[in-house]
DRENFIGU-675189 format. One record per residue: residue number from 1; x negated, y negated, z of N, C-alpha, C in turn; residue in three letters. Coordinates in pm, whole numbers, plus 32768, in hexadecimal, padded with zeros to 4 digits. Each point is the difference from the previous one (the first is absolute). Example, Ala and Ser with C-alpha at 12.3 -4.5 7.8 and 13.67 -1.06 7.14 Angstrom:
i, nx, ny, nz, cax, cay, caz, cx, cy, cz, aa
1, 7AD9, 8239, 830C, 8059, 7F89, 8000, 7FA6, 7F88, 8000, ALA
2, 8023, 7F97, 7FB8, 7FAE, 7F89, 8006, 804D, 7F93, 8049, SER
//
This chain:
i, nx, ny, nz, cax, cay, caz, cx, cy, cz, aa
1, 54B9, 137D, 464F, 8089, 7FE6, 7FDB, 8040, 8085, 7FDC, UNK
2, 8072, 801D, 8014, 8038, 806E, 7FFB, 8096, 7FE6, 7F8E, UNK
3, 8005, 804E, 7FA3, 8069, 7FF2, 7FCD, 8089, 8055, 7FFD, UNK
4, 8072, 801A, 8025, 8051, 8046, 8005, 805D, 7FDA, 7F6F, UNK
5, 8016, 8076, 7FB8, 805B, 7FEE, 7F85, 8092, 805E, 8020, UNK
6, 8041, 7FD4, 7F99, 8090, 8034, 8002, 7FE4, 8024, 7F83, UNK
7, 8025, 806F, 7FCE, 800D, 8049, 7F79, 8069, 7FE0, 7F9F, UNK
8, 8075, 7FFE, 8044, 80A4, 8014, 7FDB, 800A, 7F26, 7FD4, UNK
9, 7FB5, 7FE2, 8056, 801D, 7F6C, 7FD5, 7FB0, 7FA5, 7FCD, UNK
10, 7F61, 8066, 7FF8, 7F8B, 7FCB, 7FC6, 7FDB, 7F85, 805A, UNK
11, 8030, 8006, 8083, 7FC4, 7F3F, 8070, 7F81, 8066, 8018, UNK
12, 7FF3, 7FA5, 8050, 7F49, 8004, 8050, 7FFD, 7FC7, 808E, UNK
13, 7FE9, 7FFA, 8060, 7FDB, 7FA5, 8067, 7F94, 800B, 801A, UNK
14, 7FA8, 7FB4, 800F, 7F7F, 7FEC, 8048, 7FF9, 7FE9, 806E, UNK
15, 7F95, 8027, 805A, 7FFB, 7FE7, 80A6, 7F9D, 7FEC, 800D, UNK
16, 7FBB, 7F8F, 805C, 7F56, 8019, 8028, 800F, 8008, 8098, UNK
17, 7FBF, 8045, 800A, 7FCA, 8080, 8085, 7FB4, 7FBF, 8070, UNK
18, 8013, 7FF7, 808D, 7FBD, 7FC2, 8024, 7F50, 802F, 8022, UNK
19, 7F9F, 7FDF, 7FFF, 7F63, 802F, 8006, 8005, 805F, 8076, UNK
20, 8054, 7FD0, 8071, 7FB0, 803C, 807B, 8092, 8077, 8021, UNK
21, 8056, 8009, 7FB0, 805C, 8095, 8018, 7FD8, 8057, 7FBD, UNK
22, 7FCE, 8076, 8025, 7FD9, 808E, 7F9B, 8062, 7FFD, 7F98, UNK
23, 7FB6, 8039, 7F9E, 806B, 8019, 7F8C, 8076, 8046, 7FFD, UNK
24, 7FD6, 80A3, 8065, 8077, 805F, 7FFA, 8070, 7FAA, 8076, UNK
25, 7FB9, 7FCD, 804A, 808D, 7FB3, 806A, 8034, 7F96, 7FC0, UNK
26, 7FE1, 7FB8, 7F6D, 803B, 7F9A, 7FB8, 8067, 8020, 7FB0, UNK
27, 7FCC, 8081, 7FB5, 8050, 8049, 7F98, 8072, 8054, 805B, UNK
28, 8000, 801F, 8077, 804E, 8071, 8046, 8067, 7F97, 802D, UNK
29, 800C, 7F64, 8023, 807B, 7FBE, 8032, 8020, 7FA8, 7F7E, UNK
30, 7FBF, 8017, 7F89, 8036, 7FBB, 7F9C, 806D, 8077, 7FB4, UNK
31, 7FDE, 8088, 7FFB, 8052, 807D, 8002, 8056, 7FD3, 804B, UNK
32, 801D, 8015, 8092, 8080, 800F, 8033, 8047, 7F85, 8000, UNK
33, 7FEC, 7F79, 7FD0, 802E, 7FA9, 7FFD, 8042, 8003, 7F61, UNK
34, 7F93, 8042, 7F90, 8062, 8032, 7F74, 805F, 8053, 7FF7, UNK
35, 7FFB, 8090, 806F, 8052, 803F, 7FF6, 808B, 7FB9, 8065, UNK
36, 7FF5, 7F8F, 804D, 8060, 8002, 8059, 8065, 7FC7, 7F8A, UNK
37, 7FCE, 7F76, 7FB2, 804D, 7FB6, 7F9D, 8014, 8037, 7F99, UNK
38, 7FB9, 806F, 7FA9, 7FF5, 8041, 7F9C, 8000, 8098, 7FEA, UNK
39, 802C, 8072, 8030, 8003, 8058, 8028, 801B, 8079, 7F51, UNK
40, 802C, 7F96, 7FA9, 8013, 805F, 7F95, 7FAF, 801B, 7FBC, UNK
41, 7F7F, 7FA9, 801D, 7F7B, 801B, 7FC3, 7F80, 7FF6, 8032, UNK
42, 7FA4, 8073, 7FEC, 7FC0, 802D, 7FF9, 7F73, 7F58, 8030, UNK
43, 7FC9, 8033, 806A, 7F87, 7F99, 8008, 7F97, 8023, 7FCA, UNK
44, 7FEB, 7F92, 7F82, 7FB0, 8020, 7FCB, 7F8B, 7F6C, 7FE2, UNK
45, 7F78, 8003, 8016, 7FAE, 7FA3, 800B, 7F6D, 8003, 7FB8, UNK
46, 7FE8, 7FA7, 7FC4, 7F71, 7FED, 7FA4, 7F97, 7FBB, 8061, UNK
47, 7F91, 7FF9, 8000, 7FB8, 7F77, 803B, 7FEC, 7FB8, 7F94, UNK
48, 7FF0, 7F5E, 7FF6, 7FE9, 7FB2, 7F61, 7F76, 8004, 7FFB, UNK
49, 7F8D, 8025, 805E, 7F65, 803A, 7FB9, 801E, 805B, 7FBD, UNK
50, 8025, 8075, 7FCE, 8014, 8085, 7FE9, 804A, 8008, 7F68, UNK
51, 804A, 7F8A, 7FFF, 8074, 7FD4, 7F96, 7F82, 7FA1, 7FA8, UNK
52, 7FE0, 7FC8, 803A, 7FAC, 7F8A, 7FB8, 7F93, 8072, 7FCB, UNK
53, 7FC4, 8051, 8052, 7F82, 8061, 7FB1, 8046, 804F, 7F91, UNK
54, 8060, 8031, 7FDC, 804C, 8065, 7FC0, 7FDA, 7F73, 7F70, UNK
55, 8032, 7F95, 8014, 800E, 7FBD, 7F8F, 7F52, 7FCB, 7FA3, UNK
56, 7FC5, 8014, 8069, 7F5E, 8001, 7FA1, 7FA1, 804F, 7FE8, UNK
57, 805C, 8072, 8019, 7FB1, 8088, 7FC9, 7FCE, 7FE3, 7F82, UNK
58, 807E, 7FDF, 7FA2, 7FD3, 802D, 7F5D, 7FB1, 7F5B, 7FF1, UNK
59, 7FDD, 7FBD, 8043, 7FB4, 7FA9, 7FCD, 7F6E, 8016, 8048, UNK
60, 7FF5, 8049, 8051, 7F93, 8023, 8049, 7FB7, 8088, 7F71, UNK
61, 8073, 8037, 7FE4, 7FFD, 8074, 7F60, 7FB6, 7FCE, 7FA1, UNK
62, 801F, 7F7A, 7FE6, 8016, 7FBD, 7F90, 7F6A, 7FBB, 800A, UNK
63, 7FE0, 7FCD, 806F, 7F71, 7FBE, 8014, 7F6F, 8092, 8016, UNK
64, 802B, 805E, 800B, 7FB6, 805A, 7FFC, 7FBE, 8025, 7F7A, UNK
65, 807D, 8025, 7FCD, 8016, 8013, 7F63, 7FA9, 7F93, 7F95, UNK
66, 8021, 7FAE, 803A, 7FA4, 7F69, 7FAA, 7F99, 800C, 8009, UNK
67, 7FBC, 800E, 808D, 7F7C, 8013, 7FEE, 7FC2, 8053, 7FE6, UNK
68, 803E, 807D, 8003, 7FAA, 8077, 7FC1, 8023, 7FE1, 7F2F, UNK
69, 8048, 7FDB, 7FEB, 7FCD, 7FC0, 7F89, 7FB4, 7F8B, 7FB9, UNK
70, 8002, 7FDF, 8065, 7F9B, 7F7C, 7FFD, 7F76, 8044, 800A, UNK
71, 8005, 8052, 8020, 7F2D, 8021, 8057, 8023, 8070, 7F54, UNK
72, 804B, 801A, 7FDC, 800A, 8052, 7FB7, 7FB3, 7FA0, 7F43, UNK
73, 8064, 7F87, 8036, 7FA7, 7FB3, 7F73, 7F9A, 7FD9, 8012, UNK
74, 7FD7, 7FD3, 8072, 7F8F, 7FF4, 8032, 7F8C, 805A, 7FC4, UNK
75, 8009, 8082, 803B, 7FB1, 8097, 7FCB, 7FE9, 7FC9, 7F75, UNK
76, 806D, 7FFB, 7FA7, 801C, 803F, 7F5C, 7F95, 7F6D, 7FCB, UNK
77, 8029, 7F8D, 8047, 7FBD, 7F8D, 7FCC, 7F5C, 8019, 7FFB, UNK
78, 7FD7, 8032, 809C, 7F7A, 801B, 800F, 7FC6, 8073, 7F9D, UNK
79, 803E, 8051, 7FF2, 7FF2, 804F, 7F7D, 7FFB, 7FE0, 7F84, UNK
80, 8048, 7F69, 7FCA, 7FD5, 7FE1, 7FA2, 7FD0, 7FA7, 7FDA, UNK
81, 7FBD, 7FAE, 8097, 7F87, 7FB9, 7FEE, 7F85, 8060, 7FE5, UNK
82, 7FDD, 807B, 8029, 7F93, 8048, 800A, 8006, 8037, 7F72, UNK
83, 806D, 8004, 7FD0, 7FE7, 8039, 7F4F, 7FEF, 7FA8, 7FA8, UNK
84, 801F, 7F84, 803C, 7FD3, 7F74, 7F97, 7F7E, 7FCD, 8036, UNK
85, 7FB2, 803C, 8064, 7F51, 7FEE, 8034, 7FF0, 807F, 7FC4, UNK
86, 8022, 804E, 7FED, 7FA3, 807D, 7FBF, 7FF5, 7FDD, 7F62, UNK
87, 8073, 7FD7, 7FE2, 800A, 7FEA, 7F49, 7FAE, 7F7D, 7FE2, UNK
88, 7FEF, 7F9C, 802E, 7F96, 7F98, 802F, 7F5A, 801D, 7FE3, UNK
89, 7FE6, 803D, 803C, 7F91, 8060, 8031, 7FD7, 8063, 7FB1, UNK
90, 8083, 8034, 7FAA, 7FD7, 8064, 7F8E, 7FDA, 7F94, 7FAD, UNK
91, 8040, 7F88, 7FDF, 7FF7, 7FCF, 7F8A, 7FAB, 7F80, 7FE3, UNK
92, 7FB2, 7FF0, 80A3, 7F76, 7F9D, 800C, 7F8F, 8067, 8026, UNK
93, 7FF9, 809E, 7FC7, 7F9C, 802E, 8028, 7F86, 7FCE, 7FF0, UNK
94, 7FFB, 7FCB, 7F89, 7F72, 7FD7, 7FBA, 7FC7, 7F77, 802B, UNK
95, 8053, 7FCA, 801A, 7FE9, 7F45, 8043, 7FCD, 800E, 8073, UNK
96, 8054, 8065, 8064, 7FBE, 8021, 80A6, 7F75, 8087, 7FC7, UNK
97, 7FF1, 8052, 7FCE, 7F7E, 800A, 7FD9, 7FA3, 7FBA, 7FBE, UNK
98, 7FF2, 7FDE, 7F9B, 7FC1, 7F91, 8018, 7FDF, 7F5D, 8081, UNK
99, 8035, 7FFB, 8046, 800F, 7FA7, 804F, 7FA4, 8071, 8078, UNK
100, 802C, 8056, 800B, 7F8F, 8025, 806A, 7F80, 8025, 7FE7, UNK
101, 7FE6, 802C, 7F7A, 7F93, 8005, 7FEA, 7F9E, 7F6E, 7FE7, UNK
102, 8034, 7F8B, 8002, 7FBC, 7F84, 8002, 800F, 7FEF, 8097, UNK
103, 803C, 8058, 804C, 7FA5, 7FE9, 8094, 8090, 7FC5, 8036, UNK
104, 8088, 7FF3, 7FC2, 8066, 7FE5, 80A2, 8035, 808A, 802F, UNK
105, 801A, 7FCC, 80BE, 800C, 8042, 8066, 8096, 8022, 7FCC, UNK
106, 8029, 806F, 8052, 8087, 8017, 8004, 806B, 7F97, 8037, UNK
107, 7FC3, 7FA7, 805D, 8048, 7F90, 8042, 8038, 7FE1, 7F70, UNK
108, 7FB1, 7FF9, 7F8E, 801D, 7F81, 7FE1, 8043, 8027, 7F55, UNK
109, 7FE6, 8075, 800A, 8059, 807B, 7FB9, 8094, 7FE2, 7FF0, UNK
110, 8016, 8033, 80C5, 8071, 800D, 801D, 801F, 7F7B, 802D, UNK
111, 7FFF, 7F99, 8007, 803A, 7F5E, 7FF4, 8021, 7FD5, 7F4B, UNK
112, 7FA0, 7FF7, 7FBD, 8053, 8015, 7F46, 804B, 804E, 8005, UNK
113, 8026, 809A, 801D, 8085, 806A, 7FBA, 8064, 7F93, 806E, UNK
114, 8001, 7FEF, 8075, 8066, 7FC5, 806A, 8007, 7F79, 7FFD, UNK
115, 7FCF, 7FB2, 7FAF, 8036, 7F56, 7FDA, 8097, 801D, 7FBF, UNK
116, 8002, 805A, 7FB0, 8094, 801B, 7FB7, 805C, 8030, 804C, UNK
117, 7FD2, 806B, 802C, 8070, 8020, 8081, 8050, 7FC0, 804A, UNK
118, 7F9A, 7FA1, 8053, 7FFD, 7FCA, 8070, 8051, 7FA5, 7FD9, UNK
119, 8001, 7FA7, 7F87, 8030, 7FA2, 7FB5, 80A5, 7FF9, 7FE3, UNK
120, 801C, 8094, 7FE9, 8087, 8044, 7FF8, 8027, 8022, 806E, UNK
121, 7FD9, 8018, 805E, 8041, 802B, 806F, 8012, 7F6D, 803E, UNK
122, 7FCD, 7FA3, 7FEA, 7FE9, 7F76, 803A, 8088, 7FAE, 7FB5, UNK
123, 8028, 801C, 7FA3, 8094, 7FB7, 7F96, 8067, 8066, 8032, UNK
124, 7FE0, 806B, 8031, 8077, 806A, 801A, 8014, 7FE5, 8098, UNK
125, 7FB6, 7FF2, 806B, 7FFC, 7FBB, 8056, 805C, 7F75, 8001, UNK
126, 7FCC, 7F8D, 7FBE, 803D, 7F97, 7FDF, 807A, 7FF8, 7FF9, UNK
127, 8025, 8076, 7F82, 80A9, 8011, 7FD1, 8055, 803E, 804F, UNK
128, 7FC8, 8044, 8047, 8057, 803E, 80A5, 7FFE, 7FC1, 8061, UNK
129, 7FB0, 7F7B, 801C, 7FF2, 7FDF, 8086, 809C, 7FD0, 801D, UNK
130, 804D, 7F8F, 7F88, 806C, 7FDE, 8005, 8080, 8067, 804A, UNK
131, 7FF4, 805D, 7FA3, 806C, 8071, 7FF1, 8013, 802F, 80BB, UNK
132, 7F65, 800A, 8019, 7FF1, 8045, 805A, 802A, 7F98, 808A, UNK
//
């Protein structure tokens, strides 16, 4: 679709083009047919793909932008799951030593520190599924 505007009167006309005429032989008798009726101004023409892309740039901006803050809480979250398993871990040192020295495997180590975790990430899960 091709759009021709008038400046001075703010109109528009639209035209659709036929498939099987080249473009420059479409645009070259739609010219001399503007200049024959219209001669005081200037031919001037948009295509409406070109018009339509101009208008979702800043939302194409805008969805970029989101997700690099999103992966961004993402990061900071995973960061402060790993400081609430380290502070965990500082503060069951003696329960998981003892516990391995009566003979449990690390399997089973690391399944007790991650029942809590898992548990929280499982209600935080829950409370976003809606939202999301």
């Amino acid at each position: 679709m091709l759009i021709i505007s008038y400046p001075v009167y703010a109109n528009a006309m639209g035209l659709r083009l036929n498939n099987n005429v080249s473009l420059q032989k479409a645009l070259s008798a739609i010219e001399k047919i503007f200049k024959r009726y219209n001669p005081a101004f200037p031919f001037e023409y948009q295509f409406a793909d070109e018009e339509f892309a101009k208008k979702f740039v800043a939302e194409e901006l805008i969805s970029k932008v989101t997700n690099l803050f999103a992966a961004l809480a993402i990061f900071i979250s995973c960061i402060g799951l790993a400081g609430l398993v380290s502070f965990t871990i500082e503060k069951r040192i003696r329960a998981i030593s003892v516990r391995k020295v009566l003979g449990a495997s690390v399997q089973q180590i690391l399944a007790m520190i991650s029942k809590e975790f898992l548990s929280l990430v499982l209600i935080a899960f829950l409370i976003t599924l809606p939202v999301a």
